[in-house]
DOSEZA-550293 format. One record per residue: residue number from 1; residue in one letter; y, z, x of N, C-alpha, C, O, CB in turn; chain. Coordinates in pm, 1 decimal. Glycine has a CB too. Example, Ala and Ser with C-alpha at 12.3 -4.5 7.8 and 13.67 -1.06 7.14 Angstrom:
2
+------+-------+----------+----------+----------+----------+----------+----------+----------+----------+----------+----------+----------+----------+----------+----------+----------+-------+
: nuza : sevex :     n_c2 :     n_c3 :     n_c1 :    ca_c2 :    ca_c3 :    ca_c1 :     c_c2 :     c_c3 :     c_c1 :     o_c2 :     o_c3 :     o_c1 :    cb_c2 :    cb_c3 :    cb_c1 : fitor :
+------+-------+----------+----------+----------+----------+----------+----------+----------+----------+----------+----------+----------+----------+----------+----------+----------+-------+
:    1 :     A :   -569.0 :    780.0 :   1319.0 :   -450.0 :    780.0 :   1230.0 :   -330.0 :    780.0 :   1320.0 :   -331.9 :    846.5 :   1423.6 :   -447.3 :    904.6 :   1130.8 :     A :
:    2 :     S :   -225.0 :    708.0 :   1285.0 :   -106.0 :    714.0 :   1367.0 :      3.0 :    787.0 :   1290.0 :    113.8 :    803.9 :   1340.9 :    -59.8 :    572.5 :   1408.4 :     A :
+------+-------+----------+----------+----------+----------+----------+----------+----------+----------+----------+----------+----------+----------+----------+----------+----------+-------+
// end
This chain:
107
+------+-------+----------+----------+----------+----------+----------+----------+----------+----------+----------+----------+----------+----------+----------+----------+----------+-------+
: nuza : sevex :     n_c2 :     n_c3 :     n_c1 :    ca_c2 :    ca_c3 :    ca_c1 :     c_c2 :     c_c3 :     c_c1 :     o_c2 :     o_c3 :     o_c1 :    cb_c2 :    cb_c3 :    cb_c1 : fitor :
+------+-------+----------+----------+----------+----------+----------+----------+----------+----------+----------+----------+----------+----------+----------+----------+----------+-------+
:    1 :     X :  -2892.0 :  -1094.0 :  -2713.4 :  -2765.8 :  -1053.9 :  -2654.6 :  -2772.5 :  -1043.8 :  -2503.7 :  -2674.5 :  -1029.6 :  -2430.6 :  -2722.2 :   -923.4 :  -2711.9 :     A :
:    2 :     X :  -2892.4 :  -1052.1 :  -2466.9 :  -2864.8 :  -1022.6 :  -2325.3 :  -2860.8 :  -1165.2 :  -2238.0 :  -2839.6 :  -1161.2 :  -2116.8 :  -2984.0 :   -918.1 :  -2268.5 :     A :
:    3 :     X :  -2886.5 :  -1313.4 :  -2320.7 :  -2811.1 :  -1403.9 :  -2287.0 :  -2668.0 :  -1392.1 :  -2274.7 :  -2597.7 :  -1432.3 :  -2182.0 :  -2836.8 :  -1484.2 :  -2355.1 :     A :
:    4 :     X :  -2642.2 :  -1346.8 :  -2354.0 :  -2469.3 :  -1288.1 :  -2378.2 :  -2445.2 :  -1258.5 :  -2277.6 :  -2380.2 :  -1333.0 :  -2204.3 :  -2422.7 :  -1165.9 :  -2467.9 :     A :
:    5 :     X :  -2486.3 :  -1146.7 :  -2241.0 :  -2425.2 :  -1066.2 :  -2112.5 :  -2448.4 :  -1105.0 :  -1998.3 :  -2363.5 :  -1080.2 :  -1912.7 :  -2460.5 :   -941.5 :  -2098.2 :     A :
:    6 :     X :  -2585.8 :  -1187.1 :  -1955.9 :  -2558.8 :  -1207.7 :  -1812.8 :  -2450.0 :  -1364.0 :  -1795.0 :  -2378.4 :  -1377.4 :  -1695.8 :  -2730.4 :  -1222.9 :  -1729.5 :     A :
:    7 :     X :  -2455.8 :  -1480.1 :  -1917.8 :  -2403.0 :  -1573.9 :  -1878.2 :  -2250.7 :  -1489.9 :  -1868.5 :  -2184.4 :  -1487.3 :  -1764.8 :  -2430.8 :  -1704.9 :  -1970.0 :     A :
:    8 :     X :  -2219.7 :  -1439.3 :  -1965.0 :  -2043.1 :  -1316.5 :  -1922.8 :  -2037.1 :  -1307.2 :  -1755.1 :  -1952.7 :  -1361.3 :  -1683.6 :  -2063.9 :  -1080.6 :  -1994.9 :     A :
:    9 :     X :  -2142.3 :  -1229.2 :  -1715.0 :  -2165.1 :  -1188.4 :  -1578.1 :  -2149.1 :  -1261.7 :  -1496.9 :  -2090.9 :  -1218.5 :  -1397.4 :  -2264.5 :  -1149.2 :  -1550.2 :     A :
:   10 :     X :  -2197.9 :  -1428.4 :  -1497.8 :  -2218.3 :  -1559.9 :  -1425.0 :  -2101.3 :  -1544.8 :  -1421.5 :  -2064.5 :  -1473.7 :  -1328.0 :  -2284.0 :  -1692.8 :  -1473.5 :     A :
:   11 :     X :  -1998.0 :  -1595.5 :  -1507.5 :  -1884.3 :  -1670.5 :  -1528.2 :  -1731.3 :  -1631.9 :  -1515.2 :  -1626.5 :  -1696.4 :  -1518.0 :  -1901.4 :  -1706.8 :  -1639.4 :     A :
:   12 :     X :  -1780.4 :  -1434.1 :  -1492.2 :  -1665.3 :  -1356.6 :  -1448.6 :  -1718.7 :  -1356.4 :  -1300.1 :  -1684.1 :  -1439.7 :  -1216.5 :  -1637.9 :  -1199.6 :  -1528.5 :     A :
:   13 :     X :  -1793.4 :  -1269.2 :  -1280.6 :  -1750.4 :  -1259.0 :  -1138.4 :  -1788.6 :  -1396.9 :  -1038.4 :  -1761.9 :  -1378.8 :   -919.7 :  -1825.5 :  -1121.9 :  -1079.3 :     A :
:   14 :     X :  -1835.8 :  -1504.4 :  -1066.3 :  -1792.8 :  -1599.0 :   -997.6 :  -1698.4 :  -1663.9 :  -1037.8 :  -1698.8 :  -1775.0 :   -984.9 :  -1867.5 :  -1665.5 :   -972.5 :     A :
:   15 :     X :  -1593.0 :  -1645.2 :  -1126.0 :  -1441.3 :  -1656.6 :  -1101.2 :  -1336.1 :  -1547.4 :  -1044.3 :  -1223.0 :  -1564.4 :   -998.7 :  -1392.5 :  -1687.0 :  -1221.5 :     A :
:   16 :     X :  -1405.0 :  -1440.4 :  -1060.9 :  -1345.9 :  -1351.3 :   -987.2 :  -1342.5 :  -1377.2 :   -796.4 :  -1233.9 :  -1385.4 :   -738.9 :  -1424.3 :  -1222.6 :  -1037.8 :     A :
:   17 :     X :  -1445.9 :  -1384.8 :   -736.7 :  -1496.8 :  -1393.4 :   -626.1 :  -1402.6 :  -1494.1 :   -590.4 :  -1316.9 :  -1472.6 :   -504.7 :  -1639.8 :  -1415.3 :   -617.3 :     A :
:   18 :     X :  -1418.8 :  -1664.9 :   -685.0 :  -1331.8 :  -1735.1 :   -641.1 :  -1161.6 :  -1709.7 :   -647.0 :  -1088.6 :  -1768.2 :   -567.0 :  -1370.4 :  -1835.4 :   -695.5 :     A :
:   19 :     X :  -1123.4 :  -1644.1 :   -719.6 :   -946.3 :  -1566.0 :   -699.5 :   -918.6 :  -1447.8 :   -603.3 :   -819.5 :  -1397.6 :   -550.5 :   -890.5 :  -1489.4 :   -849.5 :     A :
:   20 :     X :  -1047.9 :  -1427.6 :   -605.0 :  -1054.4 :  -1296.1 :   -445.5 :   -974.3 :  -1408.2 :   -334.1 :   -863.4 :  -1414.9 :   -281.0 :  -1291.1 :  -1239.5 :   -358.1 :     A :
:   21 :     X :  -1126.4 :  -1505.6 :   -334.2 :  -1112.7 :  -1589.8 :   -186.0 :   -956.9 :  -1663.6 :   -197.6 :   -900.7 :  -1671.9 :    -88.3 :  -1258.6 :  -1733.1 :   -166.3 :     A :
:   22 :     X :   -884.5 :  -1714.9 :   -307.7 :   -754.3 :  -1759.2 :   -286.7 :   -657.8 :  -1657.1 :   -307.5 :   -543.3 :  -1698.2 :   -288.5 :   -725.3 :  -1867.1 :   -366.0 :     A :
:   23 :     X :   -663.4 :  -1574.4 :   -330.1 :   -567.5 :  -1450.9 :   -291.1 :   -569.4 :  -1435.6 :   -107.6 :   -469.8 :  -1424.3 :    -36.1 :   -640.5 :  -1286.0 :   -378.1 :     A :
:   24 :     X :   -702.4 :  -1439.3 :    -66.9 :   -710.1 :  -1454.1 :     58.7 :   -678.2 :  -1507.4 :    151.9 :   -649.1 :  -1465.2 :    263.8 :   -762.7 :  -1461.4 :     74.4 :     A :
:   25 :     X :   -682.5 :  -1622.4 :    102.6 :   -643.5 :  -1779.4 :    170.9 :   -469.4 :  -1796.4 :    172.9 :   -392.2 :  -1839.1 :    258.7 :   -720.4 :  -1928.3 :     53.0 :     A :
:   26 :     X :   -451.8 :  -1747.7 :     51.6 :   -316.0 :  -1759.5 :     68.8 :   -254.4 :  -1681.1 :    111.8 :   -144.3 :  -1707.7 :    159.9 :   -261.4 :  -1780.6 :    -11.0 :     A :
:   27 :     X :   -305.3 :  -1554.7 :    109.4 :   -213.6 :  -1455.6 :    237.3 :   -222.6 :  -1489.3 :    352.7 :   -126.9 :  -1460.0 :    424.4 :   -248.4 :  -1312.6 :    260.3 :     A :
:   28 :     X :   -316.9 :  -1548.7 :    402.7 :   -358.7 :  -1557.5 :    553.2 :   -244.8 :  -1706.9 :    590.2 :   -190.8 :  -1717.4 :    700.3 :   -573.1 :  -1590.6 :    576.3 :     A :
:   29 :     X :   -228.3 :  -1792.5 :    497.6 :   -172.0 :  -1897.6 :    528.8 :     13.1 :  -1867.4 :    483.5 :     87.8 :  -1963.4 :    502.0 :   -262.3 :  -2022.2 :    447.7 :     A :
:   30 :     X :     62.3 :  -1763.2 :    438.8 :    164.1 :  -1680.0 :    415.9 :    195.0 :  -1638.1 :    549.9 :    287.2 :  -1689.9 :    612.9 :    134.6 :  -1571.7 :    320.7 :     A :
:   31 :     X :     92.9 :  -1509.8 :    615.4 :    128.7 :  -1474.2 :    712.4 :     94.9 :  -1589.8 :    881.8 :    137.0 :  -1576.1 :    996.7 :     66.8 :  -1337.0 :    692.9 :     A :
:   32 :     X :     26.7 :  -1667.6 :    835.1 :     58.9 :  -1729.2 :    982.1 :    186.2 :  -1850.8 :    959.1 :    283.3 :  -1858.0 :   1034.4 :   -104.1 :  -1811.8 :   1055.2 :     A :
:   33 :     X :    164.9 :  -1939.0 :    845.1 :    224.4 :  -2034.1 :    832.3 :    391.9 :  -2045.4 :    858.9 :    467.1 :  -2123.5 :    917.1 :    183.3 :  -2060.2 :    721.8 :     A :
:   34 :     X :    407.9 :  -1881.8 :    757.0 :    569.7 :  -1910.6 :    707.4 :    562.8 :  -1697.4 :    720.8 :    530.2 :  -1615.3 :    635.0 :    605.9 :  -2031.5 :    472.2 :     A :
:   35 :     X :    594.9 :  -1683.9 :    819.8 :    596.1 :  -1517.2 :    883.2 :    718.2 :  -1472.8 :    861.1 :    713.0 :  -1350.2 :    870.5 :    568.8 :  -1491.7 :   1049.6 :     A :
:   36 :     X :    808.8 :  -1502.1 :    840.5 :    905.7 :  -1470.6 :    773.1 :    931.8 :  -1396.9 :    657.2 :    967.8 :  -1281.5 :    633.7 :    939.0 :  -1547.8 :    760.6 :     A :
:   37 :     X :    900.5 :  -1506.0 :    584.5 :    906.6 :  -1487.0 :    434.0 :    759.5 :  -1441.6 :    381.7 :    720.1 :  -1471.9 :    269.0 :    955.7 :  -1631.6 :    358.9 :     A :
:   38 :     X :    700.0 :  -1383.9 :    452.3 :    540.3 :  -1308.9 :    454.7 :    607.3 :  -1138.9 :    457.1 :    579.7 :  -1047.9 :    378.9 :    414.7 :  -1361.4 :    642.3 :     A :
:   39 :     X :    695.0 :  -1136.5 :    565.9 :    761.7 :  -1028.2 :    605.9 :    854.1 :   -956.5 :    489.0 :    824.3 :   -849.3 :    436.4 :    840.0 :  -1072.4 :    722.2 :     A :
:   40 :     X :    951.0 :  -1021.0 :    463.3 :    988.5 :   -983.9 :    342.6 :    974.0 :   -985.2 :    253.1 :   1034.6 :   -902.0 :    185.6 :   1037.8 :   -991.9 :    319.6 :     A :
:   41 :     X :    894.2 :  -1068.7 :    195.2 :    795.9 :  -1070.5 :     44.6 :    662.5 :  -1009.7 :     -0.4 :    632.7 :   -974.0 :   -114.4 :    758.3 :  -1195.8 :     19.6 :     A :
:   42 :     X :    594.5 :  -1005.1 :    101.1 :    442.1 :   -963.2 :     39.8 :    453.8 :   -822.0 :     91.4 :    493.5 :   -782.0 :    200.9 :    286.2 :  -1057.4 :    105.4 :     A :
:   43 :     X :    416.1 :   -765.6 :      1.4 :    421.6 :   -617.9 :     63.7 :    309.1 :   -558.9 :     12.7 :    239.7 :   -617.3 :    -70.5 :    550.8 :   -526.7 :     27.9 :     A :
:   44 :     X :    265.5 :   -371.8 :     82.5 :    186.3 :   -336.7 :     33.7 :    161.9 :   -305.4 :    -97.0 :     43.2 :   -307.2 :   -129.7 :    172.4 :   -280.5 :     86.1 :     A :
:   45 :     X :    243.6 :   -276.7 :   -181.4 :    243.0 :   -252.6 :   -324.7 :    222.4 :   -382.7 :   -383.3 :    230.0 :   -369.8 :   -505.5 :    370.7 :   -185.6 :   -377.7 :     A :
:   46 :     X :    195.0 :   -526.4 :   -344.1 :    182.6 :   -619.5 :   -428.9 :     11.1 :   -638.2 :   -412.8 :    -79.2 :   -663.2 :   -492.8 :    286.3 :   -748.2 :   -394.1 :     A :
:   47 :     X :     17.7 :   -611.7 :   -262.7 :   -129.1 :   -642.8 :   -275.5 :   -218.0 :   -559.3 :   -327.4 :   -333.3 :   -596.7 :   -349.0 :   -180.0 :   -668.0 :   -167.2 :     A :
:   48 :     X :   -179.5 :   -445.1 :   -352.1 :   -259.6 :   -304.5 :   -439.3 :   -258.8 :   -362.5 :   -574.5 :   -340.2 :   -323.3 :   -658.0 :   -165.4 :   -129.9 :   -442.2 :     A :
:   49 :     X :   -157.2 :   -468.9 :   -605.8 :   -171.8 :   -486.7 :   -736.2 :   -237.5 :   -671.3 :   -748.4 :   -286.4 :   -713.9 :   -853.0 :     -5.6 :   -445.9 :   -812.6 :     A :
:   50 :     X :   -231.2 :   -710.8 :   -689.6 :   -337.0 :   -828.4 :   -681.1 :   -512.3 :   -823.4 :   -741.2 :   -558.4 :   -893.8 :   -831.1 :   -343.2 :   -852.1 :   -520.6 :     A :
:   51 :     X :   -585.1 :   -720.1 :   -661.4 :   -691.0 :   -676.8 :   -718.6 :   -695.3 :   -640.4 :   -851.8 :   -781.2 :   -708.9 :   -907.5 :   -727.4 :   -591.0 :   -657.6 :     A :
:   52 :     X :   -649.9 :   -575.6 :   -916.5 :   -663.9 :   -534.1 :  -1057.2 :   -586.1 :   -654.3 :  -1160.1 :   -598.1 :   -626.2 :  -1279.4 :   -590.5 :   -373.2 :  -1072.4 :     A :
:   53 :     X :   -500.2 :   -797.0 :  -1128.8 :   -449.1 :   -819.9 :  -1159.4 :   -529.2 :   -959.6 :  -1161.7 :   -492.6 :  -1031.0 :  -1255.1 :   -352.2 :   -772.3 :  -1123.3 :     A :
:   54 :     X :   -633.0 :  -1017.0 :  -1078.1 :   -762.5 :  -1080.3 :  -1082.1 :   -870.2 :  -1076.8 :  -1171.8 :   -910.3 :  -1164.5 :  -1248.3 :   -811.0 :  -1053.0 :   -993.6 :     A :
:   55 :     X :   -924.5 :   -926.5 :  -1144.9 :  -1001.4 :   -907.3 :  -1261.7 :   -949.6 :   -941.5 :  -1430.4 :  -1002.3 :  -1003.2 :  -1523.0 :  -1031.0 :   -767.0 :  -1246.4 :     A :
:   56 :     X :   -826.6 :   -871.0 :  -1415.2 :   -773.5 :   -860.6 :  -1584.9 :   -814.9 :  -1022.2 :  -1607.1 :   -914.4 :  -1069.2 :  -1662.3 :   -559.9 :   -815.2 :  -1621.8 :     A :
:   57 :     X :   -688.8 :  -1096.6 :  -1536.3 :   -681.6 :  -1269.6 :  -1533.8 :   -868.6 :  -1323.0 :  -1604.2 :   -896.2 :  -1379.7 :  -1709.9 :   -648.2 :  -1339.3 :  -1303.5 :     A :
:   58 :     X :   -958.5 :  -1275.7 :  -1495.6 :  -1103.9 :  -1292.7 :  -1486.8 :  -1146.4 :  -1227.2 :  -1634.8 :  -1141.2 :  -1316.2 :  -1719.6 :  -1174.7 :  -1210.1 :  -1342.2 :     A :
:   59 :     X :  -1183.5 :  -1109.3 :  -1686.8 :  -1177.7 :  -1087.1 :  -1797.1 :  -1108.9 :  -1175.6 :  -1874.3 :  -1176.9 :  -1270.1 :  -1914.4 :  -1144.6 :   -985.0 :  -1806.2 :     A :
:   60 :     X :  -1003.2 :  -1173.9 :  -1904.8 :   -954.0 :  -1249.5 :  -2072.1 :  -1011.9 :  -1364.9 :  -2028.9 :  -1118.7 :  -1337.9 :  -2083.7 :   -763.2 :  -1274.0 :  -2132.0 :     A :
:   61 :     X :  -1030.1 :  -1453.2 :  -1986.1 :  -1069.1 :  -1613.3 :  -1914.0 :  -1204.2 :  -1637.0 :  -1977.4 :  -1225.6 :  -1732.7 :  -2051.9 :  -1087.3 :  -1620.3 :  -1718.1 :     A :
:   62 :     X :  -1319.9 :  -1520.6 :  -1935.8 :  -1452.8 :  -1523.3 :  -1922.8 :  -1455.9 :  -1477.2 :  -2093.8 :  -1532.5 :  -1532.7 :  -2172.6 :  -1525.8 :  -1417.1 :  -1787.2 :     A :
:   63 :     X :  -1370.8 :  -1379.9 :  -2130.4 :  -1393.2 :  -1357.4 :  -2286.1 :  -1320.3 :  -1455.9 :  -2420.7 :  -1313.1 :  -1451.7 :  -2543.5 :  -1338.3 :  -1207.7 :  -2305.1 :     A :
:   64 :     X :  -1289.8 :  -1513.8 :  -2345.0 :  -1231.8 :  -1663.7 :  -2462.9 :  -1391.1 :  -1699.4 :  -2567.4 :  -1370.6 :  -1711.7 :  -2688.1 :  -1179.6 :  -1874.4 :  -2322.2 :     A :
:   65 :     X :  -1470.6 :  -1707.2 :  -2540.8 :  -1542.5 :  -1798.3 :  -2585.5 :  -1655.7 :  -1648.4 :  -2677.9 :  -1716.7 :  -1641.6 :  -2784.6 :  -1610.1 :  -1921.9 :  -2437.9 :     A :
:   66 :     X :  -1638.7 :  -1581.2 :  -2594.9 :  -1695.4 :  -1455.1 :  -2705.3 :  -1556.1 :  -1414.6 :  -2812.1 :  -1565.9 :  -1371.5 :  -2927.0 :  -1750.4 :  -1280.6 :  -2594.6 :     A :
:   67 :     X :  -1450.9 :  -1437.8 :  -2749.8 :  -1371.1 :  -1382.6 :  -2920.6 :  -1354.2 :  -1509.5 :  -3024.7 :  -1295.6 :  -1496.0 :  -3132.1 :  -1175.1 :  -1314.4 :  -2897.0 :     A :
:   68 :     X :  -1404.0 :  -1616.9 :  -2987.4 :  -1388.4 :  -1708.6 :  -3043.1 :  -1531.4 :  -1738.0 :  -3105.0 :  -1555.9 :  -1854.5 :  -3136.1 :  -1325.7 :  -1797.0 :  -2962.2 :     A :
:   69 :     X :  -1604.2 :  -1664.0 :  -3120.1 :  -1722.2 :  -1645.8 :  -3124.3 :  -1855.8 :  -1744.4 :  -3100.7 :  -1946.5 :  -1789.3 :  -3170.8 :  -1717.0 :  -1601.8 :  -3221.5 :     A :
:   70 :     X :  -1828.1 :  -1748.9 :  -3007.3 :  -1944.6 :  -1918.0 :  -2961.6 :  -2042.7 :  -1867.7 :  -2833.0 :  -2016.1 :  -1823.4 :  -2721.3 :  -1817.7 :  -2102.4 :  -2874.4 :     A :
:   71 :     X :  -2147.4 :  -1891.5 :  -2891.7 :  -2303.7 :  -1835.3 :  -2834.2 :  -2271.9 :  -1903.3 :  -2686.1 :  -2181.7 :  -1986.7 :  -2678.2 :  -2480.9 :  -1912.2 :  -2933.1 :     A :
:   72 :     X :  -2348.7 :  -1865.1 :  -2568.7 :  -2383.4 :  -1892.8 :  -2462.2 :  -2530.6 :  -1957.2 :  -2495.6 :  -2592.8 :  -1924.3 :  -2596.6 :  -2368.9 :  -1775.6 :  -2372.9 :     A :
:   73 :     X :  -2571.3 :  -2036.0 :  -2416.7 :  -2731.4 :  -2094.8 :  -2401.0 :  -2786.3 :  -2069.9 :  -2349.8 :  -2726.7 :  -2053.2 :  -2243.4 :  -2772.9 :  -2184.4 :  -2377.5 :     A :
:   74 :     X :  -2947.9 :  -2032.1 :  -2331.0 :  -3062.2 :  -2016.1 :  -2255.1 :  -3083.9 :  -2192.9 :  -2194.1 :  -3088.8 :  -2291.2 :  -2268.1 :  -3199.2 :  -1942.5 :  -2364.7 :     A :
:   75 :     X :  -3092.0 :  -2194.1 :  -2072.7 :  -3099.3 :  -2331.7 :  -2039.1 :  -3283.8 :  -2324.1 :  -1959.3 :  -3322.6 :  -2217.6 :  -1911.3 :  -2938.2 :  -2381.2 :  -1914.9 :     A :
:   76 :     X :  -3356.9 :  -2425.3 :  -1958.7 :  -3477.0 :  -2471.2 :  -1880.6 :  -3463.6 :  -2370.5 :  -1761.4 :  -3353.7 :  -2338.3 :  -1716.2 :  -3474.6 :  -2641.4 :  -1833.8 :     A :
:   77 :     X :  -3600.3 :  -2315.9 :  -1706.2 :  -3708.7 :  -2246.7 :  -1794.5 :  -3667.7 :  -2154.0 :  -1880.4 :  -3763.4 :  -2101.6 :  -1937.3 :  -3805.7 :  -2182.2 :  -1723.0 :     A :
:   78 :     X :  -3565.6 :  -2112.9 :  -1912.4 :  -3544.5 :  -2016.3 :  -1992.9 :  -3534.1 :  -1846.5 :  -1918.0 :  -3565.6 :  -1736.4 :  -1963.0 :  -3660.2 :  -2039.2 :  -2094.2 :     A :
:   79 :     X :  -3463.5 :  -1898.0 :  -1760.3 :  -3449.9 :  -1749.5 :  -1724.3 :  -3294.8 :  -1730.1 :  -1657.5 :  -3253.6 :  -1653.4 :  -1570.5 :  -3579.8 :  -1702.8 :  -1607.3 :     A :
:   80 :     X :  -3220.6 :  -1847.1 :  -1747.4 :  -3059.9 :  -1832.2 :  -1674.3 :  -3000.9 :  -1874.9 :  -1836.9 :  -3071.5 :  -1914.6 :  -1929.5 :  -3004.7 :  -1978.0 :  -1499.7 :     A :
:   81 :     X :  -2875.3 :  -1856.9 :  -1839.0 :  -2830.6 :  -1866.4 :  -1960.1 :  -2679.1 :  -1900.0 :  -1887.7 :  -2659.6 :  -1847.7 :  -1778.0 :  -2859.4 :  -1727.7 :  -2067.8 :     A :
:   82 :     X :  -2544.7 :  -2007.2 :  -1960.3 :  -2431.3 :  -2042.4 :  -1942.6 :  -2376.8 :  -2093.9 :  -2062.3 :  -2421.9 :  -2074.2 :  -2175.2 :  -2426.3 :  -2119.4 :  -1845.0 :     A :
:   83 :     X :  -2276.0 :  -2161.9 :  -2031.6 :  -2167.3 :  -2179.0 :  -2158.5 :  -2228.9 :  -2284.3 :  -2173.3 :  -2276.0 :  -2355.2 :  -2084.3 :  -1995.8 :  -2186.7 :  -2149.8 :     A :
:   84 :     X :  -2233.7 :  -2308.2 :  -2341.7 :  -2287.7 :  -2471.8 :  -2448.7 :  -2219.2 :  -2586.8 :  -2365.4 :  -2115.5 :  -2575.4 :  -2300.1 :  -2204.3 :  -2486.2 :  -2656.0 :     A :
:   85 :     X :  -2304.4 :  -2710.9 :  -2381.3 :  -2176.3 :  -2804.1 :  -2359.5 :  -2125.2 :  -2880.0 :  -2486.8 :  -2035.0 :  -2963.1 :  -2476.6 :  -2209.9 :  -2917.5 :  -2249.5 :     A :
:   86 :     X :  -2179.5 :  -2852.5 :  -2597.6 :  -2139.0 :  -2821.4 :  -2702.9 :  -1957.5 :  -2794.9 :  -2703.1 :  -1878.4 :  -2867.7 :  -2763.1 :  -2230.4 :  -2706.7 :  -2735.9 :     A :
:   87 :     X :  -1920.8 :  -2675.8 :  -2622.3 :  -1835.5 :  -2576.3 :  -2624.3 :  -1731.8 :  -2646.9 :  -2529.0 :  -1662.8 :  -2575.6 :  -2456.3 :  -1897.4 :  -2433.0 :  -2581.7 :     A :
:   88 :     X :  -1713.1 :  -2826.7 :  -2525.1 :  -1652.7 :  -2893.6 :  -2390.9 :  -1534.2 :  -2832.5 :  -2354.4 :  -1534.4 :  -2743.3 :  -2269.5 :  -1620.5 :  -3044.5 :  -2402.1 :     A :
:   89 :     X :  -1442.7 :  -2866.4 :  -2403.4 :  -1309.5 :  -2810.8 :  -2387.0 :  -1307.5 :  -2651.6 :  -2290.5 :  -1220.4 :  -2632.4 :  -2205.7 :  -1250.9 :  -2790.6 :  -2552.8 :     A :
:   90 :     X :  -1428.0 :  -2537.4 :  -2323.9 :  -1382.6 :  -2432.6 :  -2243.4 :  -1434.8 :  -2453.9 :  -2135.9 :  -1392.6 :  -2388.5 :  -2040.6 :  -1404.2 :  -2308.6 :  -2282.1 :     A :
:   91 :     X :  -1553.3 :  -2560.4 :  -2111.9 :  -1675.3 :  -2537.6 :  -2022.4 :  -1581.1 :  -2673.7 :  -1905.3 :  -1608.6 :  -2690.1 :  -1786.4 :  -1882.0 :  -2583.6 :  -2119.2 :     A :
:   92 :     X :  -1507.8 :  -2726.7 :  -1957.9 :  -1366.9 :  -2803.7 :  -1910.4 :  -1339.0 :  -2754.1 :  -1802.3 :  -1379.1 :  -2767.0 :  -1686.6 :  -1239.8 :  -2793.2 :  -1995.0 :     A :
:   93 :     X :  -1223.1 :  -2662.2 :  -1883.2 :  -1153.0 :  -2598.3 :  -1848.8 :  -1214.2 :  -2509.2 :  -1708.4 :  -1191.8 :  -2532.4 :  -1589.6 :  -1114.6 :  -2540.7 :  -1964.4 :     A :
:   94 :     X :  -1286.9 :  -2415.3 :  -1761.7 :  -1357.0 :  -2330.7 :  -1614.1 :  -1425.7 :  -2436.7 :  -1517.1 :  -1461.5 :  -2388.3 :  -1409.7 :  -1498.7 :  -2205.9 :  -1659.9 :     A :
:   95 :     X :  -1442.7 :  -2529.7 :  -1529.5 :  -1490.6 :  -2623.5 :  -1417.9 :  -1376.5 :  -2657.2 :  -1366.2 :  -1378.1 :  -2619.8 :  -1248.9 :  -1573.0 :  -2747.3 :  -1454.2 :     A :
:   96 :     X :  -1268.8 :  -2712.8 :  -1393.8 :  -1166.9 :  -2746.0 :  -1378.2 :  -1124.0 :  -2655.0 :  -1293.9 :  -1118.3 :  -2690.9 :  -1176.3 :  -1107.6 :  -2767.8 :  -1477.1 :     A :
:   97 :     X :  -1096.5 :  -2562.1 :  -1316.0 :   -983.1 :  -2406.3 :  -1252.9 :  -1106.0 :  -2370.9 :  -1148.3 :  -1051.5 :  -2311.8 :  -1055.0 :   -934.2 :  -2222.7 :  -1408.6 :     A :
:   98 :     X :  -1244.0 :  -2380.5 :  -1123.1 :  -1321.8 :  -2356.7 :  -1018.5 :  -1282.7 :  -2424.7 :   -954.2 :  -1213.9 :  -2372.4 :   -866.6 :  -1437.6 :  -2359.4 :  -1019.1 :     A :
:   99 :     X :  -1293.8 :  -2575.3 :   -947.5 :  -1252.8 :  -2697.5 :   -887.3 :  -1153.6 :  -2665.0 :   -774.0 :  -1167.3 :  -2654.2 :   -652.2 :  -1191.1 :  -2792.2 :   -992.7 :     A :
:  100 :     X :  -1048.2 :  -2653.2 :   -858.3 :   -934.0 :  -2624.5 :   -768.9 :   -868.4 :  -2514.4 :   -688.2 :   -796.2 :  -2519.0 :   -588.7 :   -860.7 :  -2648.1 :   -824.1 :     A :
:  101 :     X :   -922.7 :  -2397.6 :   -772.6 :   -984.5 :  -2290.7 :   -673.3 :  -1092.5 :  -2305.9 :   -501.9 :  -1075.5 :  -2244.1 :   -396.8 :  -1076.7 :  -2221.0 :   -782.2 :     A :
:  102 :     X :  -1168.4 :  -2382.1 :   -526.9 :  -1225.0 :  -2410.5 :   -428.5 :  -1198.6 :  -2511.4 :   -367.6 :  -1274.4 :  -2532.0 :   -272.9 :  -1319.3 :  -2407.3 :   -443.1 :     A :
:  103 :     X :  -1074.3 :  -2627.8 :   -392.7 :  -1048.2 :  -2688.0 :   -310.2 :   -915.8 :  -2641.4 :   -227.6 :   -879.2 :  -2704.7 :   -128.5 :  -1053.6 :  -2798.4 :   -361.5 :     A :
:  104 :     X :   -835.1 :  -2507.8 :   -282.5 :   -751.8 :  -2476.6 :   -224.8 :   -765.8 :  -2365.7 :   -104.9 :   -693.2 :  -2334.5 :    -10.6 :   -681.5 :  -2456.0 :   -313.2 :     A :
:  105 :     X :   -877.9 :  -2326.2 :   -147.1 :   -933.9 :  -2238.7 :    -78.1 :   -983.4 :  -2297.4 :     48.0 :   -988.7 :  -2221.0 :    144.4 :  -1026.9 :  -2178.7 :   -151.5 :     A :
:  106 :     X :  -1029.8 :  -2450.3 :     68.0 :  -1103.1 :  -2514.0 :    139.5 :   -943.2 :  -2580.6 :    224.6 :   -938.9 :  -2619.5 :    341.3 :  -1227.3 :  -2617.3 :     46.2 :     A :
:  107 :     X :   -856.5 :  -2578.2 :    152.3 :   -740.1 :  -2662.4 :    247.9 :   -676.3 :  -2584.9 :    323.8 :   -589.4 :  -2629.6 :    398.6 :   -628.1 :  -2736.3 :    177.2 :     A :
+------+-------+----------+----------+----------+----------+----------+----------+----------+----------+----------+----------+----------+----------+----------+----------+----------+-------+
// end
């Protein structure tokens, strides 16, 4: 089980980290780009709720594949563990949504 838990660990908070950084990106490109509508739309009560609203997103995401009950792997040497590729479709998917996470983040 404790493959279990650290590949969990891998796969949340480096999707978390990456929805931090585009929560980021996109405020910053909110408030310089289009200051206006930065002004009247984003406010402090949204961004208090951004953080907790990441994680949740990050949780259910990272726990798909444990309620669906499908093992994580010990991969070569045997001191990191990640999702099967067995398991394509989810291991897809989170490559996919990193992908574009980090290329939006990068534009």
């Amino acid at each position: 089980r404790v493959c279990t838990y650290f590949a969990f660990s891998m796969t949340f908070f480096s999707l978390a980290t990456m929805l931090m950084l585009f929560a980021m990106a996109l405020e910053r490109y909110l408030a310089i780009g289009h200051p206006y509508f930065y002004q009247r739309w984003i406010t402090h009560r949204g961004g208090l709720a951004v953080l907790p609203a990441i994680y949740t997103v990050s949780l259910l995401f990272c726990s798909l594949p444990l309620l669906d009950h499908q093992d994580y792997v010990q991969y070569c040497p045997g001191t990191w563990c990640f999702i099967g590729h067995e398991q394509s479709t989810y291991l897809r998917l989170y490559a996919t949504l990193l992908l574009l996470l980090i290329i939006a983040v990068l534009a």
